[in-house]
C-alpha positions as CSV (number, residue, x, y, z in Angstrom):
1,X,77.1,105.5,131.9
2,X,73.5,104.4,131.6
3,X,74.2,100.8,131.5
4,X,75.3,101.5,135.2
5,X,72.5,103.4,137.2
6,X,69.4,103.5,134.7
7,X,67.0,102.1,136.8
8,X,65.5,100.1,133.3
9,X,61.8,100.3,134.1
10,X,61.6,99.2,130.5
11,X,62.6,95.6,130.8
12,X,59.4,94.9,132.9
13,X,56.8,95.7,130.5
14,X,59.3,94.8,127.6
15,X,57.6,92.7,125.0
16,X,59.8,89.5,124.8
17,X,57.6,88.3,128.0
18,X,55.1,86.8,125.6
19,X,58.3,84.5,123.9
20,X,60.8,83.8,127.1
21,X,61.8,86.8,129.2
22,X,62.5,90.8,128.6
23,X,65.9,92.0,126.9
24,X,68.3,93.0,129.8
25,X,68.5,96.5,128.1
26,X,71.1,97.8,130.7
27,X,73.1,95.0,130.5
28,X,73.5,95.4,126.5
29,X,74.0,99.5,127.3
30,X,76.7,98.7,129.7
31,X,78.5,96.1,127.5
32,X,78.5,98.6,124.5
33,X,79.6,101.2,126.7
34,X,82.6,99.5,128.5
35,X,83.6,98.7,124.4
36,X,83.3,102.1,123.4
37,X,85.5,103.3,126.0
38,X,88.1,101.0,125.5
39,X,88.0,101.6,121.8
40,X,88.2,105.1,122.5
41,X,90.2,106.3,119.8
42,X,87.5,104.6,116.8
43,X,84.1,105.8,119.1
44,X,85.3,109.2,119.9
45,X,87.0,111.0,116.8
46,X,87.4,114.6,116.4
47,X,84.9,115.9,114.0
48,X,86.2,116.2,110.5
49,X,85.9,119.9,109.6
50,X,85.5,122.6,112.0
51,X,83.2,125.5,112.6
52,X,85.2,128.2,113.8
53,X,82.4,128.6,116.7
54,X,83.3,128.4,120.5
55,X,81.1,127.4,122.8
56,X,81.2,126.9,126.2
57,X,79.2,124.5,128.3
58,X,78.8,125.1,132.4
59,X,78.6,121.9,134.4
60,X,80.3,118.9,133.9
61,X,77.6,116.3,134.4
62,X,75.5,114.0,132.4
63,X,73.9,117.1,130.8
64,X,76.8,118.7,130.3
65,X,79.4,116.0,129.1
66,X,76.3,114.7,126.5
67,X,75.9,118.4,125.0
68,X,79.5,118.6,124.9
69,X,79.7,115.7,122.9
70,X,77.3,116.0,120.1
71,X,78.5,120.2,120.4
72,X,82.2,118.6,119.2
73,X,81.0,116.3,116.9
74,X,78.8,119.0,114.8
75,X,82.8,120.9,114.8
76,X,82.5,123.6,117.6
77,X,85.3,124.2,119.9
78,X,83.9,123.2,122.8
79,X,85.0,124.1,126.5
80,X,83.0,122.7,129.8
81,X,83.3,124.3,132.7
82,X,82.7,123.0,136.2
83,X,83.3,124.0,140.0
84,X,84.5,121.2,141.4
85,X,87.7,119.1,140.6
86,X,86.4,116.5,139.0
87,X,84.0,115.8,136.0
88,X,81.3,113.9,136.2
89,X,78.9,115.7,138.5
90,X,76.1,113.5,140.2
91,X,78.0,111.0,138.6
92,X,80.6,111.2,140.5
93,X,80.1,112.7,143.8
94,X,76.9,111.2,144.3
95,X,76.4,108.0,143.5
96,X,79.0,105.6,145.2
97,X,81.8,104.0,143.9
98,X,80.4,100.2,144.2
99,X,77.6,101.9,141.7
100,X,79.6,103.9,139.6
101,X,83.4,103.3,139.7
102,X,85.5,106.6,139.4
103,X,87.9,104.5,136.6
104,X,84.8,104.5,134.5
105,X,84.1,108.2,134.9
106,X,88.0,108.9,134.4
107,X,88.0,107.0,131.0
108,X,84.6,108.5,129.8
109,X,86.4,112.1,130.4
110,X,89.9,111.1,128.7
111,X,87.5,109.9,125.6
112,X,85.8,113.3,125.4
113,X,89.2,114.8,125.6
114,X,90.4,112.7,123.3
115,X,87.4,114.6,120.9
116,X,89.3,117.9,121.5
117,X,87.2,119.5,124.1
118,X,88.4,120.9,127.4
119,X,87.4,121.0,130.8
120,X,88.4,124.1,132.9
121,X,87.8,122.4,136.4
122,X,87.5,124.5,139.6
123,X,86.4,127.5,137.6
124,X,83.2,128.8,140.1
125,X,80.8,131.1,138.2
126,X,79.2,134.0,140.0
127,X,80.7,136.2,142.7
128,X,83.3,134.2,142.9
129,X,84.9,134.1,139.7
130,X,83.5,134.9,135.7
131,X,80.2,136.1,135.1
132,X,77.8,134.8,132.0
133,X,78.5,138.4,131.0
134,X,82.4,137.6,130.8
135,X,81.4,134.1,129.4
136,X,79.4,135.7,126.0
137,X,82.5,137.8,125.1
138,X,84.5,134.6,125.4
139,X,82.0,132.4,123.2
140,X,79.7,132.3,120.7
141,X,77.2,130.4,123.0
142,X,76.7,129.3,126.3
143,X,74.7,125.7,127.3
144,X,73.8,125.9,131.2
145,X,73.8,122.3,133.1
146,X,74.5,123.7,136.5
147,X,72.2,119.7,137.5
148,X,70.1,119.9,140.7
149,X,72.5,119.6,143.7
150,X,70.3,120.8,146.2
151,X,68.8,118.1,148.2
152,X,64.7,117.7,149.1
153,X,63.7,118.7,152.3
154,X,61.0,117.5,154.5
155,X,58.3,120.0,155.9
156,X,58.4,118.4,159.9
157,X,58.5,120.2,162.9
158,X,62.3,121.2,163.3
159,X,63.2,119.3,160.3
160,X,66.1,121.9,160.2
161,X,67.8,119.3,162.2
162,X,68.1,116.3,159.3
163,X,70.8,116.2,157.4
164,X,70.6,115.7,153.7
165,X,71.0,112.6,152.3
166,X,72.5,113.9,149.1
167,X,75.0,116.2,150.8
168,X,76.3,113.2,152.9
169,X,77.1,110.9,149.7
170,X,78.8,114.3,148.0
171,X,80.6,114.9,151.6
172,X,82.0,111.1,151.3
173,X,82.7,111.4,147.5
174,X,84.7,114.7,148.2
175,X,86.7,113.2,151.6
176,X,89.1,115.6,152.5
177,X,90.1,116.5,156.3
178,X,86.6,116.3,157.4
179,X,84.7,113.7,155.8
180,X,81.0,113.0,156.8
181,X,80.6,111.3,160.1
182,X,78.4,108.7,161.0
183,X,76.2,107.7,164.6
184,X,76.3,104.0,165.9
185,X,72.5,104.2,164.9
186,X,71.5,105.9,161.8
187,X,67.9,106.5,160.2
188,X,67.5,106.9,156.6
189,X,63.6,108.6,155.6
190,X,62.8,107.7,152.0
191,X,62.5,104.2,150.0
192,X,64.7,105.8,147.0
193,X,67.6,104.5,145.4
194,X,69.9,107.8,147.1
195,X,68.0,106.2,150.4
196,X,69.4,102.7,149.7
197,X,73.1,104.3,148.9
198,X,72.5,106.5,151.9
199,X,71.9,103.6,154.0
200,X,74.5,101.1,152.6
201,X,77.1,103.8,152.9
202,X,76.6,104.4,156.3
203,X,76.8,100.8,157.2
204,X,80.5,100.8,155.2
205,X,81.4,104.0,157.2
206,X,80.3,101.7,160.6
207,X,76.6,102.6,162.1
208,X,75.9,99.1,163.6
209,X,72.5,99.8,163.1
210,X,70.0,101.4,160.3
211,X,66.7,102.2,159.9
212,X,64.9,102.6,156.7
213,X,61.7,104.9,156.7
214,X,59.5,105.1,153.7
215,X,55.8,105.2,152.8
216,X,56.1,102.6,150.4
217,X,56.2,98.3,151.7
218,X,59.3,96.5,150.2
219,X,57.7,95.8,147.1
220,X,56.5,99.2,145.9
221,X,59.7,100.9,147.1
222,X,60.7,103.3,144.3
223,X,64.3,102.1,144.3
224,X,65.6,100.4,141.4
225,X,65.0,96.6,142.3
226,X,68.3,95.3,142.4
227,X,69.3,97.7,145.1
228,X,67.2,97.1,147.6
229,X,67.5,93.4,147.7
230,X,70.9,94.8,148.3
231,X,69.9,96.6,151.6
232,X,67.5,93.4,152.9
233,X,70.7,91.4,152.3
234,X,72.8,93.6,153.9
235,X,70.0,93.3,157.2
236,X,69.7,96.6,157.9
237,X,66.1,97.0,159.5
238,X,63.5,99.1,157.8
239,X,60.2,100.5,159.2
240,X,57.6,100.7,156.0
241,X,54.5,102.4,155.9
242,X,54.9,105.0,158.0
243,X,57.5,107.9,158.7
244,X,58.0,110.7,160.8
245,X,56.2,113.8,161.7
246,X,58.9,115.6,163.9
247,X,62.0,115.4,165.5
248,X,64.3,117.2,168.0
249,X,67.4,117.3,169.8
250,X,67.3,115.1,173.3
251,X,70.3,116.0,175.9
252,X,73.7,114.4,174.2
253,X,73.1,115.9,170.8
254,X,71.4,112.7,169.6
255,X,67.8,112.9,167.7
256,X,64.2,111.6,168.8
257,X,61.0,111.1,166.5
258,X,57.2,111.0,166.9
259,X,56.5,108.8,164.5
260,X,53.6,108.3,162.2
261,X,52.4,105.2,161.0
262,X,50.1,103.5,158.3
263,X,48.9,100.2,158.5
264,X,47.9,99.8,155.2
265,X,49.8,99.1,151.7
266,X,49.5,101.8,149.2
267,X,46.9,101.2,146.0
268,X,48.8,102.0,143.1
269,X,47.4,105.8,142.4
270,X,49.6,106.1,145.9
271,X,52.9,104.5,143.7
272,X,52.2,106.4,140.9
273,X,51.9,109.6,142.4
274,X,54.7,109.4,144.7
275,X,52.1,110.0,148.3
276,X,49.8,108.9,150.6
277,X,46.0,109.8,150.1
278,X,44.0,109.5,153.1
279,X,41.3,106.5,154.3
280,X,38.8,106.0,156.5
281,X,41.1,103.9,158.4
282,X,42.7,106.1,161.2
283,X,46.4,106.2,161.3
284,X,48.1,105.6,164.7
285,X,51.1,107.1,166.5
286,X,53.8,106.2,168.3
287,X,57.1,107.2,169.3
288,X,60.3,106.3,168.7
289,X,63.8,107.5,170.0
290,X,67.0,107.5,168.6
């Protein structure tokens, strides 16, 4: 899996610079992984004694499948439970298919299957089905990788009204009877990589137009590299430096935005720590309606 979304900061301080060019460290990951997988039955053997100890694992992401693993191959009986109907969590109702293709996600389950452990998918934990109480009397030990699914939200003046950019790729992941819907004209706020799938997925799902908000210039956007040539290529418009400061509802149901721009590139203590300190130089206003 990492040989398909690690972002490989790596390669660009990698040492081979000083001979000819970094190692594509991804590329080797992803090559060894795709073998792996097809090789399932040598790469993912059951353990070769067993230690009479059950343990269960909640959540059926990257955390989750990985303790799962090495939990099978050290002999434990190992069960992972997970809400939703598939395995893979971020992994698969996140990120998009053109990123991470659900065959690859169905393969890497069978091959952990294949180990002898089992997934109990659907199972909710909580009020609406077993407690942790009802989970120690089951096993021996528990591992919690419930993962992060609530998305970041942005402290602006009725920013109650923005929609989550991590609950629209999980709402078009899921489908269903009422998958996500999308405007003619669509603004994306962040320079991320779930910015870039937000944006690129809208475009597939038909906004005509999309605007890309971030603090960052093209350059020091914080999405991996190759994905945001992506967007340029795709020609979706962006705004940098600058982003917004409220929004509201206008007659229609459509949004508008005061807007807040900086016209100025951020130093690298501004990349490295993710915001924007504040200069001498004034910042100036505008607005913009969408």
């Amino acid at each position: 899996m990492t040989g398909r979304v690690c972002p490989h900061p790596c390669e660009s301080d990698c040492n081979r610079f000083g001979y000819d060019e970094p190692v594509s460290i991804r590329e080797v990951e992803r090559v060894l992984g795709d073998y792996a997988l097809a090789h399932a039955d040598d790469f993912y053997r059951p353990p070769a004694a067993e230690s009479g100890k059950r343990v269960a694992v909640v959540g059926a992401g990257p955390a989750g499948l990985t303790a799962a693993y090495f939990l099978r191959r050290a002999g434990h009986d190992v069960t992972v439970l997970d809400q939703m109907p598939e395995a893979g969590g971020m992994l698969t109702y996140s990120i998009p298919a053109y990123r991470m293709p659900k065959d690859v996600m169905t393969a890497q389950v069978r091959a952990l299957e294949g180990m002898g452990i089992r997934f109990e998918l659907g199972a909710a934990l909580g009020a609406e089905g077993a407690s942790l109480d009802d989970l120690r009397k089951r096993y021996e030990a528990l591992f919690l990788a419930t993962g992060l699914w609530q998305g970041k939200s942005l402290r602006l003046e009725k920013g109650e009204l923005l929609d989550s950019g991590l609950k629209f790729l999980i709402g078009v992941q899921v489908g269903g009877s009422t998958p996500p819907r999308v405007g003619r004209r669509v603004l994306v706020i962040g320079g991320g990589s779930v910015a870039v799938d937000v944006a690129l997925t809208a475009r597939r799902l038909g906004a005509t137009e999309v605007l890309m908000a971030c603090l960052e210039s093209q350059e020091t956007m914080p999405a991996i590299p190759r994905m945001s040539s992506r967007h340029w290529r795709k020609a979706s418009p962006s705004c940098p430096l600058g982003g917004p400061t409220a929004s509201w509802n206008r007659r229609g149901g459509s949004q508008a935005w005061n807007w807040c721009a900086a016209p100025r590139s951020l130093t690298k203590a501004d990349v490295s720590r993710r915001r924007l300190t504040r200069r001498s130089r004034p910042w100036s206003r505008r607005t913009r309606s969408w």
